[in-house]
C-alpha positions in Angstrom: 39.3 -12.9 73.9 41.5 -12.3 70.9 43.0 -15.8 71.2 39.4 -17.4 71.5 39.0 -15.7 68.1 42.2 -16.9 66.4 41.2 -20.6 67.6 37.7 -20.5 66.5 38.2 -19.1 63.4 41.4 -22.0 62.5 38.9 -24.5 63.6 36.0 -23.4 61.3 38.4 -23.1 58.4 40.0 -26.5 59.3 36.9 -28.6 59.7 35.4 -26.7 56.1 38.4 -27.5 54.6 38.7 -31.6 55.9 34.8 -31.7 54.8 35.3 -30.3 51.3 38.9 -32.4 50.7 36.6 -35.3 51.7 34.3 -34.9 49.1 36.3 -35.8 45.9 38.8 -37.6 48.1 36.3 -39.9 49.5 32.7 -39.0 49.4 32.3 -38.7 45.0 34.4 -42.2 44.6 32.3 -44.1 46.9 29.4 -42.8 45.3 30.7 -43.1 41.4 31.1 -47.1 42.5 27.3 -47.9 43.8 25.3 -49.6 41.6 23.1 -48.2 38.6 21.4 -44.5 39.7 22.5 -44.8 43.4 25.6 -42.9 42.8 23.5 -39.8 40.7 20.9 -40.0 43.6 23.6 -39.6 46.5 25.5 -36.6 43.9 21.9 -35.2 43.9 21.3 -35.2 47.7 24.7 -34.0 48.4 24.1 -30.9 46.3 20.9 -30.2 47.8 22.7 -30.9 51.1 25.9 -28.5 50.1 23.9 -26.1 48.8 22.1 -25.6 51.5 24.7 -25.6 54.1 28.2 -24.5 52.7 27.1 -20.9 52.2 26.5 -20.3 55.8 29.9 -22.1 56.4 32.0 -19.9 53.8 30.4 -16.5 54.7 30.7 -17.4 58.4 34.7 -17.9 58.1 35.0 -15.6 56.1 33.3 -13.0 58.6 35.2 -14.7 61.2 38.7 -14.2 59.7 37.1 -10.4 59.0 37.1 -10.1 62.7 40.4 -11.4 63.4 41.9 -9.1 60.8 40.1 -6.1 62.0 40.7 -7.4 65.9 44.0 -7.9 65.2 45.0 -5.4 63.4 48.4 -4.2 65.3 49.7 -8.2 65.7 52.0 -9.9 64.1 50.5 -12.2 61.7 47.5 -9.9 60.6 49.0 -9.8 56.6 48.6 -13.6 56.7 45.3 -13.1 57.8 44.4 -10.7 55.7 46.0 -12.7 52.9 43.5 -16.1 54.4 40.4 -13.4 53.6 41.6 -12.6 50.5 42.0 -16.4 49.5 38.5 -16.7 51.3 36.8 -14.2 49.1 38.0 -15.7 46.2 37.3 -19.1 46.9 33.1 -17.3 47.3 33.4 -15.9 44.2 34.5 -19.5 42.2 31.5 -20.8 44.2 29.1 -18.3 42.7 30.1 -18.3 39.2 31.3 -21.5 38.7 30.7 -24.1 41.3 27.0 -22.7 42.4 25.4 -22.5 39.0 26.6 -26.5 37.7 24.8 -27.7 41.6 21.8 -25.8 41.0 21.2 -28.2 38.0 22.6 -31.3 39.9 20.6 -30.9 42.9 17.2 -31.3 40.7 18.5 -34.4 38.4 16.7 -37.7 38.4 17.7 -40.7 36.6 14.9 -39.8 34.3 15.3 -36.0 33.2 19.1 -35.9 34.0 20.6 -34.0 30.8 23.1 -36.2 28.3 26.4 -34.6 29.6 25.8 -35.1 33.0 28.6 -36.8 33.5 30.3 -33.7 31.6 28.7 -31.6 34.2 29.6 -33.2 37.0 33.5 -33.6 36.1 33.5 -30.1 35.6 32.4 -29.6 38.9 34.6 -31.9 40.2 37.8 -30.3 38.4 36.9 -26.4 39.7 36.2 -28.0 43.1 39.9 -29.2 43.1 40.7 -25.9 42.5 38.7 -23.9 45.2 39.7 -26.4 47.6 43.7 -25.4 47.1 42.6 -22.1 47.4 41.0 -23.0 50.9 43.7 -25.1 52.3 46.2 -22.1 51.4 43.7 -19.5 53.6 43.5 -22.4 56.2 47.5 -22.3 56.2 48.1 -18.4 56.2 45.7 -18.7 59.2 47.9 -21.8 61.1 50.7 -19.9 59.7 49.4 -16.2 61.4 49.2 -18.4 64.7 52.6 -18.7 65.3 
């Protein structure tokens, strides 16, 4: 059961960490290049979209890599996975007070009330977004890491 755990949880973190590499990787420059407001209006609905599902994602690994911990307690391994909850709490804490408060606003711009540093706005959520993804992709190695 134990092992079920330590898979689950590496997937969870894996696939949250592929989906939020995507999004400055891939996702933001595809929509920086459409044409006129289409790239604001997809920014917009991807907020709405994150905001609505990435808390459930980031509380659930983190509870799931709480249960490995805990479960775990007496294997090898367990400091790295402690050390991937740590990296997990932090990385909800950036969300809150940094990252959470800039997508509130985004999530309700059109191309009519959308404030004059938007673009400002949405490169500083871009640049701490860099940031909380390295602290994610270390978590997700401490956990491949704790696996071996």
């Amino acid at each position: 059961m134990h092992n079920a755990l330590e898979v689950v949880t590496t997937v969870v973190v894996g696939v949250m960490v592929g989906v939020e590499f995507s999004v400055p990787f891939f996702t933001n420059p595809i929509f920086n290049a459409l044409p006129g407001d289409n790239g604001l209006r997809a920014r917009t609905h991807g907020a709405r979209l994150g905001g609505a599902v990435m808390p459930f994602w980031y509380i659930g690994s983190l509870v799931l890599v709480g249960a490995w911990a805990i479960g775990g307690w007496n294997h090898p391994g367990t400091g790295l996975v402690v050390t991937a909850g740590a990296l997990l709490i932090l990385s909800v804490i950036m969300s809150l007070t940094l990252l959470v408060p800039i997508n509130n606003r985004v999530k309700t711009w059109t191309a009519d009330n959308r404030p004059e540093d938007w673009k400002e706005q949405l490169n500083r959520w871009d640049r701490w977004h860099y940031v909380r993804i390295a602290v994610i992709i270390a978590a997700f190695a401490c956990l491949a890491a704790a696996l071996v």
